[in-house]
N, C-alpha and C positions, 0 to 999 in steps of 0.2 A: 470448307463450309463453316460459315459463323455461327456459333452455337445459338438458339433462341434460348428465351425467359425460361423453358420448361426445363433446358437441360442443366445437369449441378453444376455449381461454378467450380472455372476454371482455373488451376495454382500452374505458374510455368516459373519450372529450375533453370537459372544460367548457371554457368559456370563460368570462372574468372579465372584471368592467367595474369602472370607478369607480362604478358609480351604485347608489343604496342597493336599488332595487331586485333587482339580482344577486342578493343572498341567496336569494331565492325560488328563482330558477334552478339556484345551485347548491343548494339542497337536494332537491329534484328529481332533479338528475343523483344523489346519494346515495343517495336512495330509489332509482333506476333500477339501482347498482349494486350494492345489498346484494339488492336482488331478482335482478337476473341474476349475481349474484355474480363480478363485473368488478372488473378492476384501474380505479382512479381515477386519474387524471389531469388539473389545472388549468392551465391555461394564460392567460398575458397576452402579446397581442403589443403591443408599441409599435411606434406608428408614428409620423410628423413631429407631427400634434395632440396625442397625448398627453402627450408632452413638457412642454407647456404647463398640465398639472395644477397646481388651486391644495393648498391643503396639503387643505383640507375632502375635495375627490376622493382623495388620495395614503392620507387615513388608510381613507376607504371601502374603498380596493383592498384596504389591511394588512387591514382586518379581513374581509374575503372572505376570504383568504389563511390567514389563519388557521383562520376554517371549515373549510376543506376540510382540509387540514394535521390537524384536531381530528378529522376523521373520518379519518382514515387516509389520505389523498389524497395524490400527491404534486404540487408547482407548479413549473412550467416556465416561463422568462421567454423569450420569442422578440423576434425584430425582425423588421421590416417585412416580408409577404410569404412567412411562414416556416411559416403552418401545414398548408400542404398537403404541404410536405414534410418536416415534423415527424409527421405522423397515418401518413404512410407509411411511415416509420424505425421510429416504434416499434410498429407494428403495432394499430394504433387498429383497432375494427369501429365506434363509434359516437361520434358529436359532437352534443353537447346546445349547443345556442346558445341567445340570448335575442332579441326582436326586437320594437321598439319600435312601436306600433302610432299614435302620434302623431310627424309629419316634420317639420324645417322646410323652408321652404318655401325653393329653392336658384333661382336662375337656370339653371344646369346642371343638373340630378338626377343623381343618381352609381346608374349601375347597383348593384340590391343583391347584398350580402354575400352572402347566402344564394344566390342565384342564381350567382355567382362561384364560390364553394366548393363545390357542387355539380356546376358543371363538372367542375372541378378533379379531384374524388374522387366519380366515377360510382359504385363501388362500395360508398361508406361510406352508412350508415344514419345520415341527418340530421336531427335532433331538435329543431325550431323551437321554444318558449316562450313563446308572445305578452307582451309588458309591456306593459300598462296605464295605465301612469304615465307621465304629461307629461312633456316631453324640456324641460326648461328651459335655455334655451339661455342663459349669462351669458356676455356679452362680455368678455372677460381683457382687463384693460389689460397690455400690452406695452411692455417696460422700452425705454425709446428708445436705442438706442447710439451714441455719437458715431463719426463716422468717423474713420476710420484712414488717420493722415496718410501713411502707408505705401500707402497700396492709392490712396489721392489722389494721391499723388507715380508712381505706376506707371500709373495713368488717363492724367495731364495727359503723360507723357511718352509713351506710346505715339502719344497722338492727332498730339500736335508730330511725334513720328518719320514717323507716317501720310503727316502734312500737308508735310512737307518731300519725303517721297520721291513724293506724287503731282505735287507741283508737279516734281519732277524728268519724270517722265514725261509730265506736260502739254508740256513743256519738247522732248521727245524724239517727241511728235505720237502719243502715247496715246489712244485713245480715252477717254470718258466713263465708261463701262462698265467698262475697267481699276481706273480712280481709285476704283469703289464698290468694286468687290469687296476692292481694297488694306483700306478700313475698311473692311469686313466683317471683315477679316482682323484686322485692330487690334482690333475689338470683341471677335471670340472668343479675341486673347490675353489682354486686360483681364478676363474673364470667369475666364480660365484660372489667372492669378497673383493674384486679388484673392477676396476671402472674399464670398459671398450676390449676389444678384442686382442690388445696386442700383448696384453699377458698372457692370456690365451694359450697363444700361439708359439709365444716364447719357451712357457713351459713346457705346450708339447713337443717342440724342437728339444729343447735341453732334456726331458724326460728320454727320450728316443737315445740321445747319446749318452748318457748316465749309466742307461741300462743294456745300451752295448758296451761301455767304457768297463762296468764290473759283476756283469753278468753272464758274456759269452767269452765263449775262449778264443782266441787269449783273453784272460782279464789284464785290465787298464790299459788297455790298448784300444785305437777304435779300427780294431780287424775282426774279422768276425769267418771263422772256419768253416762251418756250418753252412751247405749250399741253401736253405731256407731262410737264413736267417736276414738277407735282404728283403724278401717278403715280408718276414715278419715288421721288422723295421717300418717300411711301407705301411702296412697294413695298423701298425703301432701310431703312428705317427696320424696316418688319416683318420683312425678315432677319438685321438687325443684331440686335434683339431674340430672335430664335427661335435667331438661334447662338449669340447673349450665354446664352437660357434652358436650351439642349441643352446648354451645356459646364457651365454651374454644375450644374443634375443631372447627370451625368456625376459631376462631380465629389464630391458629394454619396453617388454609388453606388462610386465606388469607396474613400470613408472609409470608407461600411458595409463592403464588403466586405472593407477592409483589418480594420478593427475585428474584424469575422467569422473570418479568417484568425485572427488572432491569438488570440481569444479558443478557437477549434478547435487551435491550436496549442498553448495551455499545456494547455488540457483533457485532450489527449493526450499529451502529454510528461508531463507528471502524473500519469494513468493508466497509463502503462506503467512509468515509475519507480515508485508503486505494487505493479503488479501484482508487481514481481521484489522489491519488498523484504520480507525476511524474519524480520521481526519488528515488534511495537507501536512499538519505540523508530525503525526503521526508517522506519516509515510516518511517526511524527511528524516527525521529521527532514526527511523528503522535503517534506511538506503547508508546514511553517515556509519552506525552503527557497524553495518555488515561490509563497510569499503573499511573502517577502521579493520576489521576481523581480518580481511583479505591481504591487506597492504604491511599490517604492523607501523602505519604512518598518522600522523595529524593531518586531520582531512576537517577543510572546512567546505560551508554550503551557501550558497545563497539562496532563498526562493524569490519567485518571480512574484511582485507584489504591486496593481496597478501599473503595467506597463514597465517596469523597472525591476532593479536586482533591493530585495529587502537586508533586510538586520542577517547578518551571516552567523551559521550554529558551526562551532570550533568544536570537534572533537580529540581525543587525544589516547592512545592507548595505553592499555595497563603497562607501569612501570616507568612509561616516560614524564621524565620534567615536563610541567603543563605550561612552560611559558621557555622552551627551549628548541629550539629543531637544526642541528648540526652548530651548537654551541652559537646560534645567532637567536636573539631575542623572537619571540612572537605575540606582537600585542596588538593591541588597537591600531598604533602608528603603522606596523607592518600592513596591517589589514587595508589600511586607508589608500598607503601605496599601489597595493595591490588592487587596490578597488577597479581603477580603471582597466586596467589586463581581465578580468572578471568579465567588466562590460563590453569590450570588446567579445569574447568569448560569447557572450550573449546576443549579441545586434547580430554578432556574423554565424551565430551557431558554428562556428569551428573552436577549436583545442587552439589554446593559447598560453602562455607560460613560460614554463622549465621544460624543457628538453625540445619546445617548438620552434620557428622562426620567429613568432610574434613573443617581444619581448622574454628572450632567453632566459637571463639573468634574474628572473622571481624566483621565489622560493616557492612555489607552486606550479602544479601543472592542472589547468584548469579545462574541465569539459562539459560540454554542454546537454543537460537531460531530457531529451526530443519526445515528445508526444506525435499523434499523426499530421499535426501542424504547426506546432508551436514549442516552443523553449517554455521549461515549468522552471527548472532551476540550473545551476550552475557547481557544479563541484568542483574542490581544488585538494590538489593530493601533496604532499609536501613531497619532493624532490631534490635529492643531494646536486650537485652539479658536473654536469658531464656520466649523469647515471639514465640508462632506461630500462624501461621494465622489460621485464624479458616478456614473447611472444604469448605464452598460455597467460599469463599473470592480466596484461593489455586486456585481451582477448574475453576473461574473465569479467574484468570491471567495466568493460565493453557491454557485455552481457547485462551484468547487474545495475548498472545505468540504463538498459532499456525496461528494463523490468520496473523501473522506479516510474517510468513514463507512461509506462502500460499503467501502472497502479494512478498516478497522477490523472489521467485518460478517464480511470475507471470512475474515479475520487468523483472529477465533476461533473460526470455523466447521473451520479448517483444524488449528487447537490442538486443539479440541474431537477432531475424528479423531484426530490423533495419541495422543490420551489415551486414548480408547477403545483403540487399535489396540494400545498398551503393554500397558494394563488385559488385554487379550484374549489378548497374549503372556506374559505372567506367569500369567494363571489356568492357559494352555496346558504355563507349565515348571513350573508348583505339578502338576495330573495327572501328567503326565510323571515328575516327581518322587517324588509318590505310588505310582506303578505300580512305579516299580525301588526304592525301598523296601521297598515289602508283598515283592518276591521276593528281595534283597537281604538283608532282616534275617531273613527266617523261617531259613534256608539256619545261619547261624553260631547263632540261638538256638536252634535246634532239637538241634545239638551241642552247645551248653553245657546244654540242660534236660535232652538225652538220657544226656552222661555225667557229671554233675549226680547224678540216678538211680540209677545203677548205684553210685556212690558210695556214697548213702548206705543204698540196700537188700543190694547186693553188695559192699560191701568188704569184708569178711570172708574175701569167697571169693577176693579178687583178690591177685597177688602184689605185689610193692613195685616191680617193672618195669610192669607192669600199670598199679598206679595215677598212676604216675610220667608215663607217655604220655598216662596223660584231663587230669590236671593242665598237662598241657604243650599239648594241644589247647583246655582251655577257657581257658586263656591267652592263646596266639594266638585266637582268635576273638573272646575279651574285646577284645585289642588291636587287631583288624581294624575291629570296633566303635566303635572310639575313635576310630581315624582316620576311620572315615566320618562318624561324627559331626562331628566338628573338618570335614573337610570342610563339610556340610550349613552347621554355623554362619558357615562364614568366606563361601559361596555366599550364605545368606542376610544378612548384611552387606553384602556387595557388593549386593547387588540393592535392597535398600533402601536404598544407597547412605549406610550408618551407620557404615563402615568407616572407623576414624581412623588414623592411621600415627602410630604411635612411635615415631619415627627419630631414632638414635643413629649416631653413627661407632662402627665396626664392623670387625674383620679378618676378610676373607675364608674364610682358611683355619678361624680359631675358629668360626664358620656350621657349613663344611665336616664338619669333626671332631665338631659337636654332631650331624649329620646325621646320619653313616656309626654313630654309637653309637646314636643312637635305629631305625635302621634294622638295624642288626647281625641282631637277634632273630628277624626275617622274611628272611631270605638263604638260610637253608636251606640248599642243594648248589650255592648261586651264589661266585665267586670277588669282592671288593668290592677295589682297589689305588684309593690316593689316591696321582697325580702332585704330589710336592712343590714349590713355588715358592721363589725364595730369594730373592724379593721380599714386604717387605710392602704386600699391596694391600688398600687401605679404601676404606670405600664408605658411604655416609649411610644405613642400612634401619631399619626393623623386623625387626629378629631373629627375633624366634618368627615371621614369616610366609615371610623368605627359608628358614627352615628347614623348614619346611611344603613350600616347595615344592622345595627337594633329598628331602626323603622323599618326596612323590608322584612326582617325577622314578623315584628309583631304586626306588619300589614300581611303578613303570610295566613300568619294565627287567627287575625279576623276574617282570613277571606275562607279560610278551611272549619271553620268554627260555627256552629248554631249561634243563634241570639242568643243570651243568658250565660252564656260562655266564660269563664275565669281565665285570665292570663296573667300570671304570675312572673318575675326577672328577677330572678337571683345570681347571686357571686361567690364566690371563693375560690380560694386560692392550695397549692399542693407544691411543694417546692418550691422553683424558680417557675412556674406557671398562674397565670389566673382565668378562671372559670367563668363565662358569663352564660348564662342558659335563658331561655325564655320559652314558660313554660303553658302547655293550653291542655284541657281535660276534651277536646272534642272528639272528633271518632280516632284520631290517631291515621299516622303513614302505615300503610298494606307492605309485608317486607316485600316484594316485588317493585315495589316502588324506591324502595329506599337506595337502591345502587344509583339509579338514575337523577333523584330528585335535586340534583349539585348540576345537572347538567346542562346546557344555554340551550334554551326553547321548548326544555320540556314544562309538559300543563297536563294537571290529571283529566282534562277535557269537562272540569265543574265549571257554570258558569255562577256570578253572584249576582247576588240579589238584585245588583244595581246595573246588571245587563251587561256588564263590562265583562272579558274575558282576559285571563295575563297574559303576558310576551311571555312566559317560562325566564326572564332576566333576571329577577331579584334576589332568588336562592344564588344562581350561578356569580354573578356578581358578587354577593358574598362570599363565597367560594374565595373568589379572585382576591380581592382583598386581604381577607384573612393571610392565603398564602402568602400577600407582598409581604405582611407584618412578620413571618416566618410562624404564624398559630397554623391552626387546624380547626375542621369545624365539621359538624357530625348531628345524626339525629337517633334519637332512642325513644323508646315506646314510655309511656308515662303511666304508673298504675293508679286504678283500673283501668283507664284508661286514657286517652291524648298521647301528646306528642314533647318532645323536648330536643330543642335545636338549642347545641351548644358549639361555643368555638372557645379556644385559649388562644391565647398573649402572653407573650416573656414578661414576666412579672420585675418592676423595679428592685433589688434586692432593699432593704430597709426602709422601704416603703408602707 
């Protein structure tokens, strides 16, 4: 039954073998998942046999891997032991296994798999696969190792330390019994300091005859009088063995679990360095940084930039020559060589390189950083030649390679909002914009169309004061028009961030005085006093914009201001700043107001005298400005009271 919308989604575990057979199973598991329309997931665990893959198996597994990977699957590399609690982290409902319907034939039989894992996960829905196909068992010849004169020099002298301090306690009327358990002792430290099992066992052999050799009678002989003393022997020997065997596994499980440790350790440090970094460059940075930590190697990157592979970041680890990698140069040149091996790497999303088939001979081995559809970037690891990384090491920057994709994944999903959320706030101030225009422009065109009219049908009738007044009204409204306009253009500049500054050194005061004259016209019944300085202070602007915003300033002051109103513009300077303030005694900004009053389309809802009402652009626009100049611009109460809207400018120094 196919699951509907209502039921949780479904996760389906395969499992992967070397044997050519697998393919069958996992295509299966695909069918199963495009039909319950389940997330896939492939899985290989290793365990101590695997290891022992000749290459013929290693390449079956790649190309399994691939499959799934080709269907959209993702693959999981586990160790020994690890898929019961892998199906339950990530929330598996179903496991397709495969299961060989021909044995060989063991001394032992090994409980099976499926019976095991079943235990394990009462709840999971287990998908057994019969294979058909003969389990051909080849015996792997095994590379023979010499011993290690190290772990032979640590044997021979334990057993000597053994044999010296039992004979001390034969000496001191010890029992029998003491003397074995001493080497028992000896055994499981030789087990403990020496690598695999075969010292082990060596010592318990050699321990066993030691202590028949000068401890039962006869001494130094290996007879032994004593009808028990073959049991004991026996009995000596199988726990010299079974503690030799308990510490080497022991030992064995706590490298896994060191390994394990570690490898959850970068996983996560990496992940969270990740999740807080705040940008592409970020993230590459970090990924480079934590393969440098992993590898001990010069790891370079490429990111993916317009379609192509960008500017590559070279890192290098502590203590290595930064222009050295197995005594061959690493520079630009190399780089360039290498360039193309990269791109390949890239177009084909496969591993290319050093120790691959596609161009062997680089000095990198380069792989590719998958997101859930695309290649973000390209890493290369420096690689000796005829060297590979051993399987956990792979497996690892396997790992931390995906995590860089996930974060890449996450990166411009998060871009992606912010671009929408901009996109949604500008269409928001384009309406906004729209709305106080349409009521904004009708208001002054409707007096220039109105006494326009009367002009030219009624002048006749009108006196020379008469026309002199419409003349002067559609003037000012002309001119009120201009500045809004001028506004509008300088707001849209800024916001399409097309705004370029033309910055000239500049006096102050000349600003000043272009200001108070362009302004004069619209002052009406207001009083305008410029405090003089007898400093000259310069400052790096654009002119026409600092001037822009002394006339929004003091068209601010007339529109918030009674008739009779004093507006004052003073200067000065305090270090490497200069002060311009412009200054009005009217009712003053309410502090509720004052957070807001910088901000694009706000309006205390006054209308003036003259029926017009403002865009809220002229403060905010200031604002903007200012900032390009790198000042600051701020309002404070005026006693007793008014208002004072000042801003600074980086002051010319001897100016």
């Amino acid at each position: 039954m196919i699951p509907t919308s209502d039921t949780k989604t479904e996760h389906i575990l395969v499992c992967l073998s070397p044997f050519s057979s697998n393919s069958n199973i996992v295509k299966a598991a695909i069918e199963m998942a495009n039909a319950f329309k389940a997330e896939l997931t492939a899985i290989f665990v290793e365990t101590p046999a695997s290891k022992q893959m000749n290459e013929c198996d290693r390449a079956e597994l790649e190309k399994n891997r691939k499959l799934v990977e080709k269907n959209g699957a993702r693959f999981v590399h586990l160790y020994d032991n690890e898929i019961a609690e892998y199906a339950k982290a990530c929330g598996a409902t179903k496991i397709v296994i495969g299961c060989s319907t021909h044995f060989r034939k063991r001394l032992f039989p090994k409980e099976k798999f499926t019976r095991c894992l079943a235990q394990l996960l009462p709840d999971f829905e287990i998908y057994i696969i019969p294979d058909n196909v003969p389990y051909h068992y080849t015996k792997r010849e095994k590379p023979l190792k010499a011993f290690s004169l190290h772990s032979i020099l640590i044997t021979i002298g334990l057993l000597c330390a053994a044999t010296l301090l039992c004979m001390l306690l034969k000496k001191a009327g010890f029992t029998e019994a003491n003397i074995i358990t001493l080497y028992i002792l000896s055994v499981l430290f030789t087990s403990f300091l020496t690598e695999g099992y075969k010292y082990g066992i060596i010592a318990s052999v050699l321990s066993v005859l030691i202590f028949n050799f000068l401890f039962t009678e006869p001494r130094f002989t290996f007879l032994a009088y004593g009808t028990g003393y073959p049991l004991t022997f026996v009995v000596m020997l199988i726990a010299a063995i079974l503690t030799s065997s308990i510490t080497a596994r022991a030992k064995k499980e706590a490298k896994s679990n060191a390994q394990k440790a570690h490898r959850t350790g970068v996983l996560l440090s990496a992940s969270r360095n990740l999740q807080h970094a705040e940008s592409e460059n970020d993230i590459f940075s970090e990924t480079a940084t934590q393969i440098v930590k992993l590898t001990e190697r010069p790891v370079i990157l490429y990111p993916v930039e317009n379609g192509g592979l960008g500017k590559p970041l070279l890192l290098y680890p502590d203590g290595l020559c930064a222009n050295k990698i197995d005594n061959n140069k690493v520079d630009d040149a190399v780089c360039e060589a290498e360039y193309s091996t990269a791109v390949w790497a890239y177009q084909n999303n496969e591993q290319a390189g050093a120790t691959t088939k596609t161009n062997p001979a680089a000095k990198f081995w380069y792989l590719a950083i998958r997101g859930n559809d695309s290649v973000h970037a390209v890493a290369g690891i420096a690689v000796k030649q005829d060297e590979h990384f051993r399987r956990f090491e792979n497996d690892l920057l396997l790992a931390l390679l995906g995590e860089c994709g996930e974060a890449m994944e996450r990166q411009q999903l998060r871009e992606s909002k912010m671009a929408f959320a901009i996109e949604a706030q500008r269409e928001k101030m384009r309406s906004s914009l729209l709305r106080g225009i349409s009521h904004d422009l009708k208001t002054p065109l409707t007096s220039i169309s109105g006494n326009a009219e009367i002009l030219t049908k009624d002048g006749t009738l009108l006196n020379d004061q008469q026309k002199s007044r419409l003349y002067i009204d559609i003037y000012e409204d002309s001119e009120w028009l201009i500045r809004l306009v001028e506004n509008l253009l300088s707001v849209t500049r800024m916001d399409n961030k097309a705004l370029t500054l033309n910055k000239k050194s500049e006096l102050i005061s000349d600003l000043v005085d272009e200001a108070v004259a362009h302004s004069k016209r619209h002052l009406q019944n207001h009083s305008l006093n410029v405090l003089e300085n007898n400093k000259f202070l310069m400052a790096k602007v654009d002119a026409s914009l600092i001037i822009q915003v002394l006339v929004n300033l003091i068209d601010n002051a007339v529109e918030h201001t009674p008739e009779g109103s004093n507006i004052t513009i003073s200067t000065k300077h305090e270090d490497d700043q200069v002060f311009v303030s412009v200054i009005d005694d009217g009712p003053g900004v309410p502090n509720d107001i004052k957070p807001k009053i910088f901000q694009m389309f706000f309006t205390t809802g006054n209308v003036r005298s003259d029926a017009r009402r403002g865009l809220g652009l002229g403060l905010a626009l200031c604002r903007a400005i200012i900032s390009a100049h790198g000042g600051k611009i701020w309002v404070s109460d005026n006693n007793p009271h008014g208002s004072i809207f000042t801003f600074s400018l980086p002051l010319i120094k001897g100016g």
